[in-house]
PDB file of N, CA, C and O in Angstrom:
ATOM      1  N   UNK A   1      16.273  31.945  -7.350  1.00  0.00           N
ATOM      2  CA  UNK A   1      17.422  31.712  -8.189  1.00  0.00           C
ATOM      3  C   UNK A   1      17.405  30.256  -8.584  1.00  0.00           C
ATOM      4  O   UNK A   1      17.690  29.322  -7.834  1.00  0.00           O
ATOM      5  N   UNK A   2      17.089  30.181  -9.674  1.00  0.00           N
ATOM      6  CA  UNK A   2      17.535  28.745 -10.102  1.00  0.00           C
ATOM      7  C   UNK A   2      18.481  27.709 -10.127  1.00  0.00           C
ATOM      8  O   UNK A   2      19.591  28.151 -10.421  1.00  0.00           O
ATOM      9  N   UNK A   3      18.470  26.948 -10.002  1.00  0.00           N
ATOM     10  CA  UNK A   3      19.995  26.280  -9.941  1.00  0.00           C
ATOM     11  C   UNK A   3      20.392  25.047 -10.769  1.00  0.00           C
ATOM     12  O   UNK A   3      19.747  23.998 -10.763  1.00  0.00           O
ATOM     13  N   UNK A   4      21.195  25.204 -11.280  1.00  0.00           N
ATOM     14  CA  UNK A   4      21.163  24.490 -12.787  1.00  0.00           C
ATOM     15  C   UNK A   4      21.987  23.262 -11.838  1.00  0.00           C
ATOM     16  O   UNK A   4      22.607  23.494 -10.800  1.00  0.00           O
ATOM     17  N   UNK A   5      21.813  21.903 -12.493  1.00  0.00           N
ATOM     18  CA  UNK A   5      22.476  20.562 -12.143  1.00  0.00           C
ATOM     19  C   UNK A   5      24.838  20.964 -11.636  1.00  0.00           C
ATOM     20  O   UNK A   5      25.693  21.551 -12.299  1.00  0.00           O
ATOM     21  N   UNK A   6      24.878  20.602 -10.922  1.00  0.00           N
ATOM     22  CA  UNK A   6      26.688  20.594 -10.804  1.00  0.00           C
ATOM     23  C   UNK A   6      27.193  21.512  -9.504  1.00  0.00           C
ATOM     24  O   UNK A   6      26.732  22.338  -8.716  1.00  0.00           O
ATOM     25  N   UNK A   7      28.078  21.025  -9.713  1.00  0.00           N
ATOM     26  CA  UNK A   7      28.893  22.452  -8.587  1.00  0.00           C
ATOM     27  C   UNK A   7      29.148  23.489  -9.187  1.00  0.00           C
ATOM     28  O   UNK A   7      29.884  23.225 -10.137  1.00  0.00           O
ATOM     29  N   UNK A   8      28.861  24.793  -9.105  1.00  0.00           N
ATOM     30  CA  UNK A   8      28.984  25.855 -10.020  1.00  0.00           C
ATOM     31  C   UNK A   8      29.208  27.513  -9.082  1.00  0.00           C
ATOM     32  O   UNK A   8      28.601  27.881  -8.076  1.00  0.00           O
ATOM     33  N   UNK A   9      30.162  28.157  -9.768  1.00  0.00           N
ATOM     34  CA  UNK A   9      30.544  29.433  -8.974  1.00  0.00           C
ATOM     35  C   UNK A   9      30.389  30.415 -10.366  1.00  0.00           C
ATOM     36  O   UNK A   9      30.759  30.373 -11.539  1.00  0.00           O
ATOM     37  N   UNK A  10      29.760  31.144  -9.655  1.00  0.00           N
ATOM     38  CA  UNK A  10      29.216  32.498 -10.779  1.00  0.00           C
ATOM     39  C   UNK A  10      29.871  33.993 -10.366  1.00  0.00           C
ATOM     40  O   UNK A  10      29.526  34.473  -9.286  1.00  0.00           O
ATOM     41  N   UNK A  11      30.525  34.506 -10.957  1.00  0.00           N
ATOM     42  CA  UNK A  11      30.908  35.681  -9.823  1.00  0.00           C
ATOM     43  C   UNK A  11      30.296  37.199 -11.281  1.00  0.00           C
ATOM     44  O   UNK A  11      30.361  37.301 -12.506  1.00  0.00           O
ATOM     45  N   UNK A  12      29.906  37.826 -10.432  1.00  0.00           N
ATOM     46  CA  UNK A  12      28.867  38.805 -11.567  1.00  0.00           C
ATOM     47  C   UNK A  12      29.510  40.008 -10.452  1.00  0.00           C
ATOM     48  O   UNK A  12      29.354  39.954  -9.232  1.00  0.00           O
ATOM     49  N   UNK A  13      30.405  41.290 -11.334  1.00  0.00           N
ATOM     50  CA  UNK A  13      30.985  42.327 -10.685  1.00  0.00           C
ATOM     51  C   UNK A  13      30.332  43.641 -11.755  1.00  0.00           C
ATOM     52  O   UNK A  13      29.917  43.441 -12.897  1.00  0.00           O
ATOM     53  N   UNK A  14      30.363  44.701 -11.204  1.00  0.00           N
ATOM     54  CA  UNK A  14      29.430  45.980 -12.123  1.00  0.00           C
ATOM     55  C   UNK A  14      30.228  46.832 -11.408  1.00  0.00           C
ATOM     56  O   UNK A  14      31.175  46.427 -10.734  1.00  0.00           O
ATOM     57  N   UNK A  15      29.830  48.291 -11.532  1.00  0.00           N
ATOM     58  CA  UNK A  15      29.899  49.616 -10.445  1.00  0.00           C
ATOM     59  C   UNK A  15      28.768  49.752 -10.387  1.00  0.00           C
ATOM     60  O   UNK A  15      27.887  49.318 -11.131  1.00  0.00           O
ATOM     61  N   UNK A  16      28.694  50.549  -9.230  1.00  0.00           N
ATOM     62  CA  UNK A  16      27.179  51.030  -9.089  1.00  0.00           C
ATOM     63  C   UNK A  16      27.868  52.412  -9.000  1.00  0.00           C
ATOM     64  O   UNK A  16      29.036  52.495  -8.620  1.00  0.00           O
ATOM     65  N   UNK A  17      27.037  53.648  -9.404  1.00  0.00           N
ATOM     66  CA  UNK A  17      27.178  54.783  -9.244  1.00  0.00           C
ATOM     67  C   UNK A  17      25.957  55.644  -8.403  1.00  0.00           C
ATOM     68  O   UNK A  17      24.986  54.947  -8.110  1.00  0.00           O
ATOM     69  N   UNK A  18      25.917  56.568  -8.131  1.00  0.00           N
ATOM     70  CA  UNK A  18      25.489  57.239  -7.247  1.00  0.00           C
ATOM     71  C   UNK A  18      24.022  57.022  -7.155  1.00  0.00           C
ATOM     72  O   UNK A  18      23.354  57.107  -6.124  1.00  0.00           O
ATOM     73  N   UNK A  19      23.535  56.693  -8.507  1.00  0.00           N
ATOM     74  CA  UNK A  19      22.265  56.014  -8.985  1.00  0.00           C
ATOM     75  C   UNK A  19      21.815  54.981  -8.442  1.00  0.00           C
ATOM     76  O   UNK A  19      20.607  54.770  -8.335  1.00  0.00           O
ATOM     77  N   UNK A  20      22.865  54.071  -7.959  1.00  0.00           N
ATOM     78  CA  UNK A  20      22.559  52.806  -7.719  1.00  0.00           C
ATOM     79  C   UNK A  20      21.827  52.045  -8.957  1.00  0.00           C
ATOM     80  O   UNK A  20      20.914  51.226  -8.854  1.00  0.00           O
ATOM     81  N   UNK A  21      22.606  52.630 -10.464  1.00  0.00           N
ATOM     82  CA  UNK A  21      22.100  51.604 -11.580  1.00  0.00           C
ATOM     83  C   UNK A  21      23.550  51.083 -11.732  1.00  0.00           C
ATOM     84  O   UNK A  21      24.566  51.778 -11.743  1.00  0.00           O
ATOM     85  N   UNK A  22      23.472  49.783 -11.842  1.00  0.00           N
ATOM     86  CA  UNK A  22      24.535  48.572 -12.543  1.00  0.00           C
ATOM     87  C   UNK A  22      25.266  49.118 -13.769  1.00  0.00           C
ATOM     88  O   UNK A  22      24.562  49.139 -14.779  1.00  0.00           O
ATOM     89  N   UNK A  23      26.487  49.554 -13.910  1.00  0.00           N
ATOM     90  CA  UNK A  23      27.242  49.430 -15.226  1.00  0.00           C
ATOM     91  C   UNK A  23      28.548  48.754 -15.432  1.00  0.00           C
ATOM     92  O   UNK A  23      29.056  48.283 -14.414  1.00  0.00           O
ATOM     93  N   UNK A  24      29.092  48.638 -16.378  1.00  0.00           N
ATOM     94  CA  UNK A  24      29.916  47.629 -16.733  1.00  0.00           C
ATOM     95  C   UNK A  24      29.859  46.312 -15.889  1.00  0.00           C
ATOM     96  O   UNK A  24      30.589  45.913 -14.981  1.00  0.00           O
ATOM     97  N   UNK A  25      28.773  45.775 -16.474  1.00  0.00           N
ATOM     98  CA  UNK A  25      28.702  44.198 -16.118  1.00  0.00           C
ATOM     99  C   UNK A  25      29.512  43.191 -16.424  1.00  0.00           C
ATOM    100  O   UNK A  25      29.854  43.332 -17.599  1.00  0.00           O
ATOM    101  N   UNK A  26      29.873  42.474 -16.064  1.00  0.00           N
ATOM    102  CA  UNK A  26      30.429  41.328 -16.009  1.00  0.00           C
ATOM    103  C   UNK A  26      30.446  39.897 -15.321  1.00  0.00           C
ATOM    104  O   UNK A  26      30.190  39.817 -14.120  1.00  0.00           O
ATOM    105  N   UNK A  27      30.736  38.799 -16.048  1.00  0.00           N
ATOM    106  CA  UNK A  27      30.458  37.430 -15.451  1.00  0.00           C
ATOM    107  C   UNK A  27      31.046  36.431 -15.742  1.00  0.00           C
ATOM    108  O   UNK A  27      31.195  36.102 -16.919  1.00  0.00           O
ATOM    109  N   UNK A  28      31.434  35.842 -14.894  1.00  0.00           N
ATOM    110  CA  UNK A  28      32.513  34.619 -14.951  1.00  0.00           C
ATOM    111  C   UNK A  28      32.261  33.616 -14.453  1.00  0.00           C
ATOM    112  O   UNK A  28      31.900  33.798 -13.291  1.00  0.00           O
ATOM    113  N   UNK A  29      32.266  32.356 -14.815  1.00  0.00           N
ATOM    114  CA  UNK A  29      31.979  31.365 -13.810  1.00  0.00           C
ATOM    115  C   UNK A  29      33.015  30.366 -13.849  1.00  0.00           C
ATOM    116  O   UNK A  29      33.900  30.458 -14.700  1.00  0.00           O
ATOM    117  N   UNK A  30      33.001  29.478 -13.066  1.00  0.00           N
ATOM    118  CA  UNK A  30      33.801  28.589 -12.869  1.00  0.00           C
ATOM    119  C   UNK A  30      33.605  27.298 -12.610  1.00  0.00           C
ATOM    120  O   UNK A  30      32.720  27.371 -11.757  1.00  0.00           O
ATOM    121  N   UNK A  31      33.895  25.810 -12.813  1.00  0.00           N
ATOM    122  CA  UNK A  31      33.886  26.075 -14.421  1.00  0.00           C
ATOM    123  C   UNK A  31      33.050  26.087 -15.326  1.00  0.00           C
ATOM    124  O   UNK A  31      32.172  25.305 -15.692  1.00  0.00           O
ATOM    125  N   UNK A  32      33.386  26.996 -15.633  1.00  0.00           N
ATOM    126  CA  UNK A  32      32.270  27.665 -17.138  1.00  0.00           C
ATOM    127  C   UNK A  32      31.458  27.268 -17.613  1.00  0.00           C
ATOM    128  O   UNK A  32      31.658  26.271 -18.307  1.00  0.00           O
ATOM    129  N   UNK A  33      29.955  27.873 -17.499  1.00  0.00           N
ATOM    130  CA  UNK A  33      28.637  26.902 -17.482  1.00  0.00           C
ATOM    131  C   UNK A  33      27.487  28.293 -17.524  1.00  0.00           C
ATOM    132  O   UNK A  33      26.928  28.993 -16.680  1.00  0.00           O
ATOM    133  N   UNK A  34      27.520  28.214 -18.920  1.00  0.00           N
ATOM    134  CA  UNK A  34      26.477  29.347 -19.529  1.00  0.00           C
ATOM    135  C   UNK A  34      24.886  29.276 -18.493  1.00  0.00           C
ATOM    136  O   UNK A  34      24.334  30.114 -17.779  1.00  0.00           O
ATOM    137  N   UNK A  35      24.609  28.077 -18.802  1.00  0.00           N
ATOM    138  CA  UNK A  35      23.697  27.755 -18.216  1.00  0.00           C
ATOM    139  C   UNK A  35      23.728  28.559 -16.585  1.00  0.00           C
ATOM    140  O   UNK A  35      22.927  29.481 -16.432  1.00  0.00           O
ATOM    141  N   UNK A  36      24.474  28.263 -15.637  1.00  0.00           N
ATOM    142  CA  UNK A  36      24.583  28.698 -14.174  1.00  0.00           C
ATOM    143  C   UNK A  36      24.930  30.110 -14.465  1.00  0.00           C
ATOM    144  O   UNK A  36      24.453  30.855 -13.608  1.00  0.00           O
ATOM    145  N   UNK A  37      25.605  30.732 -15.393  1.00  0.00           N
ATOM    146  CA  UNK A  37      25.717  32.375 -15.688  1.00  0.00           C
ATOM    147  C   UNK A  37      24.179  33.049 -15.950  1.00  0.00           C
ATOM    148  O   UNK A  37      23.602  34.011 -15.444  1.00  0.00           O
ATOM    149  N   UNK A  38      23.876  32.251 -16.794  1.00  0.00           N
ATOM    150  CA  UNK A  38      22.440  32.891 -17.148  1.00  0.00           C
ATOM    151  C   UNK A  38      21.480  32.678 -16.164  1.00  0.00           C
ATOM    152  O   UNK A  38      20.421  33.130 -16.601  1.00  0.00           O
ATOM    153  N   UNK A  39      21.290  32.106 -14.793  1.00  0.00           N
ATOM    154  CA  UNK A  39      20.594  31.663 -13.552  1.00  0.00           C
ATOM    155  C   UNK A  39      20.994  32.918 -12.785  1.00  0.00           C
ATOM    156  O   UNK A  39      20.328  33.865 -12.366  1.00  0.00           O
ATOM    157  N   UNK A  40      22.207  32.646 -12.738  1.00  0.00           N
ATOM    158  CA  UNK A  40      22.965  34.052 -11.919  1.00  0.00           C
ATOM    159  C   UNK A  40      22.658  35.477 -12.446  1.00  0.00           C
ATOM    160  O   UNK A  40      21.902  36.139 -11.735  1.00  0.00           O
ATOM    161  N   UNK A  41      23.035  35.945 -13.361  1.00  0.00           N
ATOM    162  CA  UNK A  41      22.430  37.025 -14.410  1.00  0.00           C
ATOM    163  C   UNK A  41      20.758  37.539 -14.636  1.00  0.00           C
ATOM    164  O   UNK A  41      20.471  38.681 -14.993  1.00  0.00           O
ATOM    165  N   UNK A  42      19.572  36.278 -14.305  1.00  0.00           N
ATOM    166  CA  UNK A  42      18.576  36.436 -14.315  1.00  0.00           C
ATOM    167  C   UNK A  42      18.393  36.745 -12.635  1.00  0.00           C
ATOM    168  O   UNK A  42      17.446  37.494 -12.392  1.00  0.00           O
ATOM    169  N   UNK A  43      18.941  36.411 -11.796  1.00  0.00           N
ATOM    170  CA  UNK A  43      18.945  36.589 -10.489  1.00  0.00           C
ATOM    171  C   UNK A  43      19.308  37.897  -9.618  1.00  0.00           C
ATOM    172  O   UNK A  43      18.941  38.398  -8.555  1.00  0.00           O
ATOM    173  N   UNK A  44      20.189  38.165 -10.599  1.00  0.00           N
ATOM    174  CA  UNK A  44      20.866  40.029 -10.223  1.00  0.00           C
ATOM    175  C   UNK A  44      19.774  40.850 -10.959  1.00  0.00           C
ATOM    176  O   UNK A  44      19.646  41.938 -10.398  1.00  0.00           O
ATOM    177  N   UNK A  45      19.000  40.715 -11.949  1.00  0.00           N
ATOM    178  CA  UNK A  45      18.197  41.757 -12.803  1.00  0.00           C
ATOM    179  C   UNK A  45      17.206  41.674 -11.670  1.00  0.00           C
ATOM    180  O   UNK A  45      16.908  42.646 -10.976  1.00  0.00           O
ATOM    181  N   UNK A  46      16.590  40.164 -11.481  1.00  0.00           N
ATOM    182  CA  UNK A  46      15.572  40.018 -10.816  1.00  0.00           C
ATOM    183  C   UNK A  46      15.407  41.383  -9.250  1.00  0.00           C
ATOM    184  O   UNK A  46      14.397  41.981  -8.878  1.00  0.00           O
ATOM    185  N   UNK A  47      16.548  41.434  -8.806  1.00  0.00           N
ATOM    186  CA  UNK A  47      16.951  42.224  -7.998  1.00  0.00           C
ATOM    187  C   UNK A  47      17.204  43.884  -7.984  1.00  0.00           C
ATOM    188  O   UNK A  47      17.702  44.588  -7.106  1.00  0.00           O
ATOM    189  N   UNK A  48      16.816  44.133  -8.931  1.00  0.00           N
ATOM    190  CA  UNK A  48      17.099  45.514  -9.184  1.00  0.00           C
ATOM    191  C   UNK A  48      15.677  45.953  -8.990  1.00  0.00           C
ATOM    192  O   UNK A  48      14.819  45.096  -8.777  1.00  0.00           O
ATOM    193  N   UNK A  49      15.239  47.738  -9.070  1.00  0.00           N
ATOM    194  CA  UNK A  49      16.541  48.151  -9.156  1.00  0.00           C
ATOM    195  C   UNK A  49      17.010  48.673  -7.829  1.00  0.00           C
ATOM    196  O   UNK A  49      16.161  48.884  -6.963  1.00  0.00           O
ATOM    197  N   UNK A  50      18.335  48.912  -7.576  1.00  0.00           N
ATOM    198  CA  UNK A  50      19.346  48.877  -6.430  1.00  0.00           C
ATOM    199  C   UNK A  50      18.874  50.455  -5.767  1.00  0.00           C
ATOM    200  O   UNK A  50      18.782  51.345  -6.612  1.00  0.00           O
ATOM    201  N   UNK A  51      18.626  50.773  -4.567  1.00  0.00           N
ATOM    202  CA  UNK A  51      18.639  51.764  -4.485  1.00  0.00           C
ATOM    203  C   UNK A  51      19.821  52.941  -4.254  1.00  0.00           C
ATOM    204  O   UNK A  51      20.859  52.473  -3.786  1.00  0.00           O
ATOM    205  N   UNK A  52      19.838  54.399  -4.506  1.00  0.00           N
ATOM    206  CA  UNK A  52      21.095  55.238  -4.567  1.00  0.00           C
ATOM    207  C   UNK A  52      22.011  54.958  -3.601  1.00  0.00           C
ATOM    208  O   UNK A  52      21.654  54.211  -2.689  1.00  0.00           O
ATOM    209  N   UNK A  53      22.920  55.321  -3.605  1.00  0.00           N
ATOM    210  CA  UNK A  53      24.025  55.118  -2.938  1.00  0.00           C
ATOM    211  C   UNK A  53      24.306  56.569  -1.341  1.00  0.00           C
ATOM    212  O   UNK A  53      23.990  57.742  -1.141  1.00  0.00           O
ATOM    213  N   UNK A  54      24.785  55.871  -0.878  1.00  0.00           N
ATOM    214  CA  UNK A  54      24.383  56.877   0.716  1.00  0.00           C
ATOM    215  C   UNK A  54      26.009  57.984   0.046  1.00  0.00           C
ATOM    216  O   UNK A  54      26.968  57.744  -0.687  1.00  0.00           O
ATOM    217  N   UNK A  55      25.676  58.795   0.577  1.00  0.00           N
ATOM    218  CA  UNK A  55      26.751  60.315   0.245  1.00  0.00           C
ATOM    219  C   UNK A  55      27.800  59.488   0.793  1.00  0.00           C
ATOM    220  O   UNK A  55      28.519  59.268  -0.182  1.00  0.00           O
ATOM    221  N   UNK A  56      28.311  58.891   1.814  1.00  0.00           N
ATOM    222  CA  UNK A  56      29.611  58.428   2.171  1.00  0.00           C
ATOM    223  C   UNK A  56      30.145  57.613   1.165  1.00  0.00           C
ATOM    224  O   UNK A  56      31.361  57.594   0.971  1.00  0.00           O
ATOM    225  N   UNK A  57      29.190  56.786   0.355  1.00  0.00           N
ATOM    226  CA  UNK A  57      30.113  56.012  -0.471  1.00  0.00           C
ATOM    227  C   UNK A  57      30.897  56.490  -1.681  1.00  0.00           C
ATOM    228  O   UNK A  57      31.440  55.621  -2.363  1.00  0.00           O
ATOM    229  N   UNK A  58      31.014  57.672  -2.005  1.00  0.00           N
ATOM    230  CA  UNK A  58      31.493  58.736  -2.802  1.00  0.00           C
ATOM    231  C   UNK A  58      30.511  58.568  -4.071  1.00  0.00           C
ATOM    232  O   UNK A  58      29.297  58.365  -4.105  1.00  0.00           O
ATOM    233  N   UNK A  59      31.434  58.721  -5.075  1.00  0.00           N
ATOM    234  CA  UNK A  59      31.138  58.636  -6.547  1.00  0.00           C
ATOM    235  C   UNK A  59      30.289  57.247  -7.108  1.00  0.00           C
ATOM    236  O   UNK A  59      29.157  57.275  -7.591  1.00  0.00           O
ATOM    237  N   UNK A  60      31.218  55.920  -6.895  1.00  0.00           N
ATOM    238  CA  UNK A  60      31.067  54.999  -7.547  1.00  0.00           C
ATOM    239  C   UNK A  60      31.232  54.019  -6.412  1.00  0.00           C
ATOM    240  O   UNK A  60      31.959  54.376  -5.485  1.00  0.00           O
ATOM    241  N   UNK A  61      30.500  52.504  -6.340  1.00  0.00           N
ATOM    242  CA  UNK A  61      31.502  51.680  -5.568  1.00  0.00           C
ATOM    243  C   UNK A  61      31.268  50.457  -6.356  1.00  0.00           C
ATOM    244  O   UNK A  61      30.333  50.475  -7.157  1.00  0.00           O
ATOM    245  N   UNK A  62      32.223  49.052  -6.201  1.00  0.00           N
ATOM    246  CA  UNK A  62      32.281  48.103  -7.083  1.00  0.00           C
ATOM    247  C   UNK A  62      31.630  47.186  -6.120  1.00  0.00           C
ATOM    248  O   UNK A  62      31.723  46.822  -4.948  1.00  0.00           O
ATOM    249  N   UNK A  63      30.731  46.939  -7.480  1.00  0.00           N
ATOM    250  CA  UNK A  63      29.709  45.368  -6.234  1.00  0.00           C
ATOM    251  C   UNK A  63      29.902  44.208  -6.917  1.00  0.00           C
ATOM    252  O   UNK A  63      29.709  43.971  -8.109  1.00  0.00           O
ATOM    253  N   UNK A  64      30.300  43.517  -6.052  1.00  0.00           N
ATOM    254  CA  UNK A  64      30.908  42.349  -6.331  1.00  0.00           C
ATOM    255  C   UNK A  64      29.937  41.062  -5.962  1.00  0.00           C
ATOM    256  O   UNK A  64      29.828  40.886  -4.749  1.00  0.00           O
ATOM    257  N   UNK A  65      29.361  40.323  -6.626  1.00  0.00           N
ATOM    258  CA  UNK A  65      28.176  39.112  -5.904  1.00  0.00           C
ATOM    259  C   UNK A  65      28.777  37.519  -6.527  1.00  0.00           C
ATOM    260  O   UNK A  65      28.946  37.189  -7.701  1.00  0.00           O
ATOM    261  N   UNK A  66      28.958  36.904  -5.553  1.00  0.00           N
ATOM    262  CA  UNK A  66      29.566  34.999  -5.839  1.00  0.00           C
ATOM    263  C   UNK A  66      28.451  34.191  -5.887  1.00  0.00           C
ATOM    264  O   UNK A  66      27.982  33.844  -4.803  1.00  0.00           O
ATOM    265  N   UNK A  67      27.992  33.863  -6.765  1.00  0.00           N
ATOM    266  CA  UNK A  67      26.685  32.734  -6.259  1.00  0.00           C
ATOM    267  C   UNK A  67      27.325  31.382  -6.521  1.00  0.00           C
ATOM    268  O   UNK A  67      27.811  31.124  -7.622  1.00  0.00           O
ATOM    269  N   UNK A  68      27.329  30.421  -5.401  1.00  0.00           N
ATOM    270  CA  UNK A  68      27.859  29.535  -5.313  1.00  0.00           C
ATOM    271  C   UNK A  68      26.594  28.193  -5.144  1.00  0.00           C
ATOM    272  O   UNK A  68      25.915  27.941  -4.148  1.00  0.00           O
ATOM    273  N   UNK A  69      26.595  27.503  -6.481  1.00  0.00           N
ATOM    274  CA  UNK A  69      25.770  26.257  -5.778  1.00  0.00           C
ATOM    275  C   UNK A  69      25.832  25.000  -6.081  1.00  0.00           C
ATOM    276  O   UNK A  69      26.092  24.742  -7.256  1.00  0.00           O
ATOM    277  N   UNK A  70      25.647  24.029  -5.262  1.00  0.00           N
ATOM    278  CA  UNK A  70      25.551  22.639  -5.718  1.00  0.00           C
ATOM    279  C   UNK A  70      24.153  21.826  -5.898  1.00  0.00           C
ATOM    280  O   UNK A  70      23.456  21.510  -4.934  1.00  0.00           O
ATOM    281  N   UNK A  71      23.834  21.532  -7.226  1.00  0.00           N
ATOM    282  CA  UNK A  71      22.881  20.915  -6.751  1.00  0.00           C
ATOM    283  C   UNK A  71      22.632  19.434  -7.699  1.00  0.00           C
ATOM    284  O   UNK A  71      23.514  19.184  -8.520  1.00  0.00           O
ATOM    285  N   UNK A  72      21.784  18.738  -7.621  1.00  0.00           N
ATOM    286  CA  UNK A  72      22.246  17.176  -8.411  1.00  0.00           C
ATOM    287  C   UNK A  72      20.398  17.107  -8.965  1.00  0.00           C
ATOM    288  O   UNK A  72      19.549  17.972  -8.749  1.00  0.00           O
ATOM    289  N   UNK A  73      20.235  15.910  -9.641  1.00  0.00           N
ATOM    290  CA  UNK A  73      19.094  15.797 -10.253  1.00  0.00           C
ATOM    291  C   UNK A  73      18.161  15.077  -9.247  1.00  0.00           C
ATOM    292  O   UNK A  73      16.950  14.941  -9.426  1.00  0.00           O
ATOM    293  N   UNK A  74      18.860  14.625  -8.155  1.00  0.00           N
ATOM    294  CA  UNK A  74      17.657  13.836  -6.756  1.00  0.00           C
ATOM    295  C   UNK A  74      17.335  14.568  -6.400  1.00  0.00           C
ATOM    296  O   UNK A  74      16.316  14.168  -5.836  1.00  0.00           O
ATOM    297  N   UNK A  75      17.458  16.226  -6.137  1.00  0.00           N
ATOM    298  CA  UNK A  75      17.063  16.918  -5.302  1.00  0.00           C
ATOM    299  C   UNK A  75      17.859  17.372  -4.012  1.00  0.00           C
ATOM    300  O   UNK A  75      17.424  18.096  -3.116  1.00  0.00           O
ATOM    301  N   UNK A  76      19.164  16.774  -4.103  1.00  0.00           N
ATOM    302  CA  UNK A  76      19.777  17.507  -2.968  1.00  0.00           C
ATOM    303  C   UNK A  76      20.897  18.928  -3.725  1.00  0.00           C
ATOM    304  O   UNK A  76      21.759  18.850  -4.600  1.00  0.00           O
ATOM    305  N   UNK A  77      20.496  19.889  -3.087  1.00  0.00           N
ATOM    306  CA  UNK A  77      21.042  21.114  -3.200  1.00  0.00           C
ATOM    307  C   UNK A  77      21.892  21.904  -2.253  1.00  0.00           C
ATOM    308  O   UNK A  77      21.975  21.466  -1.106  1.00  0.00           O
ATOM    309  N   UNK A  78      22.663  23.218  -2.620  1.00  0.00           N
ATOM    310  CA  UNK A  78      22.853  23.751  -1.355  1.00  0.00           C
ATOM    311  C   UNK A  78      22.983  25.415  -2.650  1.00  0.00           C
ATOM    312  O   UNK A  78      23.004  25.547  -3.874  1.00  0.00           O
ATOM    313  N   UNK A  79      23.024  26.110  -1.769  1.00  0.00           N
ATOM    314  CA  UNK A  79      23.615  27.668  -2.330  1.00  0.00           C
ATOM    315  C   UNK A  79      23.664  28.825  -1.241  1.00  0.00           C
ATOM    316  O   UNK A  79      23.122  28.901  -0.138  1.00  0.00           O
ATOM    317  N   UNK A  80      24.409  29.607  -1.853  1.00  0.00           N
ATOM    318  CA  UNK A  80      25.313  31.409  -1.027  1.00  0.00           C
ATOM    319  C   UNK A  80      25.364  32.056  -2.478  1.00  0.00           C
ATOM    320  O   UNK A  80      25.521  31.705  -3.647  1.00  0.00           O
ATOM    321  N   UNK A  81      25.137  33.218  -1.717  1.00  0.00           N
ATOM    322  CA  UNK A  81      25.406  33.872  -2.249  1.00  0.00           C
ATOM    323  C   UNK A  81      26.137  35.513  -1.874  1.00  0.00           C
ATOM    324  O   UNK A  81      25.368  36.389  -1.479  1.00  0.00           O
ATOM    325  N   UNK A  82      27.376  35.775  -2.004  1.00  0.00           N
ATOM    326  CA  UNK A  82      28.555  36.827  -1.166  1.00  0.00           C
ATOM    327  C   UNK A  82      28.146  37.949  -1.914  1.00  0.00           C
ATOM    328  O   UNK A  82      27.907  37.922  -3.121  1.00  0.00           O
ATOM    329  N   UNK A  83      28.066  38.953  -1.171  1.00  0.00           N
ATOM    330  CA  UNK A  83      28.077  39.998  -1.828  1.00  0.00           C
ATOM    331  C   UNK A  83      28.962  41.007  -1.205  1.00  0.00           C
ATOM    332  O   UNK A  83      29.051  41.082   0.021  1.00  0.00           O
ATOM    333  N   UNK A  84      29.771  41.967  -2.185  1.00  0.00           N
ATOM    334  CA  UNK A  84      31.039  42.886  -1.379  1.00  0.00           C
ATOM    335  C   UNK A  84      31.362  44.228  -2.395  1.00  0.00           C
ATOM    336  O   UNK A  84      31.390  44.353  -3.619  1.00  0.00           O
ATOM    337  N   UNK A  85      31.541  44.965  -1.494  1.00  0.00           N
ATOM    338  CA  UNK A  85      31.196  46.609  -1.877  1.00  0.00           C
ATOM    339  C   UNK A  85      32.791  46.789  -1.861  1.00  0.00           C
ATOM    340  O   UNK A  85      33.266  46.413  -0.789  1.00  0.00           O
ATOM    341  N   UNK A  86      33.460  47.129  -2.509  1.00  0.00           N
ATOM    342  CA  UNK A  86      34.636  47.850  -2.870  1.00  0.00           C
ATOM    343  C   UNK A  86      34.853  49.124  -3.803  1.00  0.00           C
ATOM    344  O   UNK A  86      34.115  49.431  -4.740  1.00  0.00           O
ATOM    345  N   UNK A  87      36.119  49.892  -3.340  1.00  0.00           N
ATOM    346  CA  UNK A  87      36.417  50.406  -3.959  1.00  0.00           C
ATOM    347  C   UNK A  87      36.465  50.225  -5.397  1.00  0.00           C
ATOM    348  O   UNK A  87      36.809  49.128  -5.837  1.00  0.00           O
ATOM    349  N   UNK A  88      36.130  51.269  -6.259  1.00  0.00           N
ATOM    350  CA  UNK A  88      36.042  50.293  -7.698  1.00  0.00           C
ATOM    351  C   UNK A  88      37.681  50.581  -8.571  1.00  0.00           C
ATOM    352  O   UNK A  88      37.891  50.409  -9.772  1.00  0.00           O
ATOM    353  N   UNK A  89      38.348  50.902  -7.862  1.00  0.00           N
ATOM    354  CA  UNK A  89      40.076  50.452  -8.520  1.00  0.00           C
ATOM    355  C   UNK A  89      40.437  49.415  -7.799  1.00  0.00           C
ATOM    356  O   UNK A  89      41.652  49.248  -7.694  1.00  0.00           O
ATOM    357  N   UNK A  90      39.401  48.305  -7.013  1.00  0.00           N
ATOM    358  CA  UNK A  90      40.312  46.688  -7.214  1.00  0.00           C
ATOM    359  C   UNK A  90      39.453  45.647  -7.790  1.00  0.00           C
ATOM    360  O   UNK A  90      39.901  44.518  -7.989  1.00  0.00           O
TER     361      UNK A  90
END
């Protein structure tokens, strides 16, 4: 995952369905920095594809991923990245 210059929070939410393929994507960052969206965004594709979903998780579930990073032009960096399975009505 690349990490573009600043402090930067990316939060990229989809459903996954029984498929375990990504739909209704979405991405937000904070503050807002195309650049760190498109790092983040190339980083979730990079990752696919997701495998099916186990029978307990029903129909659909909402995956939720934060990529959080700091990094400066000397070379000092840091990054996380959260990932969280919800119900997809929150």
């Amino acid at each position: 995952w690349f990490l573009p210059d600043g402090n930067n929070r990316v939060t990229i939410s989809c459903l996954l369905e029984t498929d375990g393929i990504p739909r209704d994507v979405s991405t937000v960052s904070s503050p807002s920095s195309s650049e760190a969206e498109q790092a983040a965004n190339a980083a979730f594709v990079k990752a696919q594809p997701y495998g099916s979903l186990p029978v307990s998780a029903g129909e659909k579930v909402k995956l939720t991923l934060e990529f959080v990073s700091n990094a400066d032009p000397h070379g000092d960096s840091s990054r996380n990245i959260k990932a969280t399975l919800s119900s997809p009505d929150k």
